[in-house]
C-alpha positions in Angstrom: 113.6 109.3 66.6 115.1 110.6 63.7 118.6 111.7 63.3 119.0 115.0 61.9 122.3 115.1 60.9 125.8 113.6 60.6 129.2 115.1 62.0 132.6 114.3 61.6 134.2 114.4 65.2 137.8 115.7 63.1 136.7 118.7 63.4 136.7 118.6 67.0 140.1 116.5 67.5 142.2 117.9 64.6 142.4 117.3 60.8 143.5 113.8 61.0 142.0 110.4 60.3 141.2 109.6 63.8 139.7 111.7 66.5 141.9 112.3 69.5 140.5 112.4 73.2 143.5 113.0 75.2 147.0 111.6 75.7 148.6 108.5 77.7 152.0 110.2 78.6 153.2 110.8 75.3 151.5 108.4 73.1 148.1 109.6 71.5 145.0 108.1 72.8 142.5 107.6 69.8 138.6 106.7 69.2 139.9 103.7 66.8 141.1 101.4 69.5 137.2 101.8 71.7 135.6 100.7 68.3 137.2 97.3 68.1 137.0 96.8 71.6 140.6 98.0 72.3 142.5 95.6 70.7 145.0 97.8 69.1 145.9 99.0 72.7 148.9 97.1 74.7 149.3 99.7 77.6 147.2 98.1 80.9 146.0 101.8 81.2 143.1 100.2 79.1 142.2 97.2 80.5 138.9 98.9 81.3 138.2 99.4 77.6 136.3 95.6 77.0 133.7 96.7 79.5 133.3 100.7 79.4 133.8 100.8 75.1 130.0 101.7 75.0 130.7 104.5 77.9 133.5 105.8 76.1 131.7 106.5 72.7 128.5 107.6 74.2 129.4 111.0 73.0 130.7 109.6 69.7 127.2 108.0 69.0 125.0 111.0 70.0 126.9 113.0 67.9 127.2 110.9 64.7 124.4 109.4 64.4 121.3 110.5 67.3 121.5 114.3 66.8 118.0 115.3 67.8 116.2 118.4 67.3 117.2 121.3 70.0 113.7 122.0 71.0 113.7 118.8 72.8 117.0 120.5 75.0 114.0 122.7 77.1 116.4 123.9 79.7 117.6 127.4 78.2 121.3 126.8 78.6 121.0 124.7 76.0 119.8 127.5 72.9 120.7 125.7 70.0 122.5 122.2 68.6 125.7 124.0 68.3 125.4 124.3 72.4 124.1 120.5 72.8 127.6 119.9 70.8 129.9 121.5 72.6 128.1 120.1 75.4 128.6 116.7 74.2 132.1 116.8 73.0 133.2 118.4 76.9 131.9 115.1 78.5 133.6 112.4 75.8 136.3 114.4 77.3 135.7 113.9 80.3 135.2 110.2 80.1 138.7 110.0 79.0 140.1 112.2 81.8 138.3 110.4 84.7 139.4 107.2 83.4 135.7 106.4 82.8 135.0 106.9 85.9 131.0 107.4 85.9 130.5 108.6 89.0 133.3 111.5 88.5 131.1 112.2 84.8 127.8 112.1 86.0 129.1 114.7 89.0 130.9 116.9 86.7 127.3 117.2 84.6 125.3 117.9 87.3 127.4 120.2 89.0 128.7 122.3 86.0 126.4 121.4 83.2 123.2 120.4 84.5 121.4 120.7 81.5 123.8 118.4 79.5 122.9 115.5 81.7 119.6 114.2 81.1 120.0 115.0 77.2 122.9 112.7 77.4 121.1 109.8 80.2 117.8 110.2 77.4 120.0 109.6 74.7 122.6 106.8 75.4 122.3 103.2 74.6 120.5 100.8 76.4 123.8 98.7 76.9 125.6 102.0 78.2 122.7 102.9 80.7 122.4 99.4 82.2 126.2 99.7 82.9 125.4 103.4 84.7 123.0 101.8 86.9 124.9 99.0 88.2 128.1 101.3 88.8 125.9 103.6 90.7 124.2 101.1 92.7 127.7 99.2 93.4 127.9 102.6 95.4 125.8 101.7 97.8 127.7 99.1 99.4 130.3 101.3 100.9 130.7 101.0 104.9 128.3 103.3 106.6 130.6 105.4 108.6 131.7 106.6 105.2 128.3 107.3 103.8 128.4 111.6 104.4 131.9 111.3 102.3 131.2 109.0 99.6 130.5 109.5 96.5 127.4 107.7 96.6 126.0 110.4 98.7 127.3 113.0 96.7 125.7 111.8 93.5 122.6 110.9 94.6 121.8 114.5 96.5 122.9 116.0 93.2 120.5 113.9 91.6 117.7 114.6 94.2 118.1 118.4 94.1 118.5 118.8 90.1 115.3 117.0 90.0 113.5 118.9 93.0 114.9 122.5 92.0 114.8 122.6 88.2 112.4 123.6 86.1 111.0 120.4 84.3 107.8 119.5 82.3 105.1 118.6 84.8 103.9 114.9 85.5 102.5 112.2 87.9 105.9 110.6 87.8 107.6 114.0 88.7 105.5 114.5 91.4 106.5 110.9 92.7 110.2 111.5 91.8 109.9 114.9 93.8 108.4 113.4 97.1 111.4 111.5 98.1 113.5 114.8 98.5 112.9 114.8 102.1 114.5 110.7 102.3 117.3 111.7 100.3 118.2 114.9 102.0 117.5 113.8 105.8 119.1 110.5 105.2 122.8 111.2 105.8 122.0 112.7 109.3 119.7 109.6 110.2 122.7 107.1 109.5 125.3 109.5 111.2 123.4 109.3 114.2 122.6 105.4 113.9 126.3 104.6 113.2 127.2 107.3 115.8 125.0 106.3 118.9 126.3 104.4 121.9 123.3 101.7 122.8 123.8 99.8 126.3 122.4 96.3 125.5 121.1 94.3 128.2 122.7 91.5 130.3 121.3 88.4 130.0 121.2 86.3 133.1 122.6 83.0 133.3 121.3 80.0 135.3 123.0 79.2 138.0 125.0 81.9 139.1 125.3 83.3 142.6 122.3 85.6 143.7 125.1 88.9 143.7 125.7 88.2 140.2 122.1 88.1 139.2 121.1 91.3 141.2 123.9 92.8 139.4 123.3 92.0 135.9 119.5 93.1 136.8 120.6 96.2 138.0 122.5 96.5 134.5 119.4 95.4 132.6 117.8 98.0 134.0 120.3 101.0 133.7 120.7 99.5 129.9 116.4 100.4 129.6 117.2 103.7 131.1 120.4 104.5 129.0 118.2 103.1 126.0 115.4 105.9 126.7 117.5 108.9 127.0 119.3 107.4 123.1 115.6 107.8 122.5 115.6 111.1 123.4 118.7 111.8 121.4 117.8 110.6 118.1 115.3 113.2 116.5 112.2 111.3 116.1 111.0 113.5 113.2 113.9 112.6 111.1 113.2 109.1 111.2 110.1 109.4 110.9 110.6 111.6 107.5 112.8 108.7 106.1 110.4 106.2 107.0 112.1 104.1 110.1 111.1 103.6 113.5 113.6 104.2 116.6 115.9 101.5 117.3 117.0 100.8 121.0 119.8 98.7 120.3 122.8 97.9 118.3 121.4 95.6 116.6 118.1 97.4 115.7 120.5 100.8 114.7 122.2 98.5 112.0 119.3 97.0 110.4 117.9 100.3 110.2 121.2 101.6 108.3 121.2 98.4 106.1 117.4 98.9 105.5 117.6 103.1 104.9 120.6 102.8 102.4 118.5 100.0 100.3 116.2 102.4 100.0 118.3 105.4 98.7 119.7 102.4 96.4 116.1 102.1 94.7 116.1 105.9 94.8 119.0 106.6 92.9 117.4 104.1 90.1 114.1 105.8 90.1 115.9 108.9 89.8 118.1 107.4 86.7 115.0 105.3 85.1 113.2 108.8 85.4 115.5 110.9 83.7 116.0 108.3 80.7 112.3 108.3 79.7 110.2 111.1 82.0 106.6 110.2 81.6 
């Protein structure tokens, strides 16, 4: 798509040759340095620059040179191009701020601007998204008991009810996008109560010991079965069955199903992202 105009970010920043984002201490912090890959830049603050320079100047390249026409902005928050750049120029900010932290700029969108963020996930480079996805999948592999607190969780039920709740142009892929709301929003509680649950696993008999020692571990064995039924009874069937798992009666089969749930809010979280990049 066409651009339909140019701007010069100065006018943002100040009246002098190079934009300014924000400040390190005292020393000015300037676009210059991210467009030759940080070079100019000797403070380790911005080590982070040879990977994230696309990140940093997603703004910068919208703005410059991908302008597009404000009818494609649908959601009404977004009334003109004067909005979409005022928008735009908040979250090169905040890149800066949150020491392009993606996760922290992807949660300030949906949470404050929500009709900022797909305009900016449609509109970034391929490079740029590709580096999104893989930090919000590296999420993913945080240690379960952590899960309700993380920021994986956080981001993807942001993600899950912006694109349940708000108002977007009707489609097959929508309506696929939109069905696993129930996964995403049950899914927390499944885990809490997998990571949470004390299974009794049975005793295994070995050969040769005395017959007391093998009526005892049988008595066990069967007070493990018993303990295992009422953890049956505890889990709430319906939620697992909404997320798509089957009850687990052991430790074993409780951890799997963790590994195996979180996998699939991984591939969520991607739908969600590929979705809102081209929704067709």
């Amino acid at each position: 798509m066409q651009p339909v105009e140019t701007h010069d970010l100065s006018v943002y920043y100040g009246h002098g040759k190079t934009p300014r984002l924000g400040y390190d201490g005292d020393r000015p912090f300037d676009v210059a340095s991210h467009f030759d890959g940080g070079k100019n830049v000797d403070s380790p603050t911005f080590d982070y620059l040879t990977e994230y320079t696309s990140v940093t100047i997603i703004v910068i390249t919208i703005m410059n040179n991908q302008i597009l026409p404000d009818e494609l902005f649908s959601n009404v928050r977004l009334t003109s191009l004067a909005a979409v750049e005022e928008s735009l120029v908040r979250v090169e900010a905040l890149v800066y701020v949150n020491h392009h932290r993606l996760d922290a700029l992807v949660l300030e969108l949906l949470q404050t601007n929500q009709s900022a963020f797909p305009a900016v996930i449609s509109c970034v480079q391929d490079d740029t998204f590709e580096i999104l996805q893989r930090h919000i999948s590296s999420l993913f592999s945080a240690e379960p008991q952590q899960f309700a607190s993380s920021t994986a969780h956080r981001l993807l039920t942001n993600l899950s009810r912006f694109l349940h709740f708000v108002d977007l142009p009707h489609s097959a892929s929508l309506d696929l996008i939109r069905s696993k709301y129930p996964v995403v929003d049950n899914a927390t509680l499944v885990i809490e109560s997998l990571v949470t649950t004390d299974f009794c696993e049975d005793v295994p008999v070995s050969q040769g010991r005395a017959d007391f020692a093998a009526l005892r571990a049988t008595r066990t064995k069967q007070k493990g079965k018993s303990h295992n039924r009422k953890v049956s009874m505890v889990l709430d069937p319906k939620l697992f069955k909404i997320v798509g798992l089957e009850l687990p009666l052991s430790r074993v089969e409780a951890d799997n199903a963790i590994l195996q749930l979180l996998g699939e809010l991984k591939m969520i979280s991607d739908h969600y992202l590929v979705y809102l990049r081209n929704p067709c």
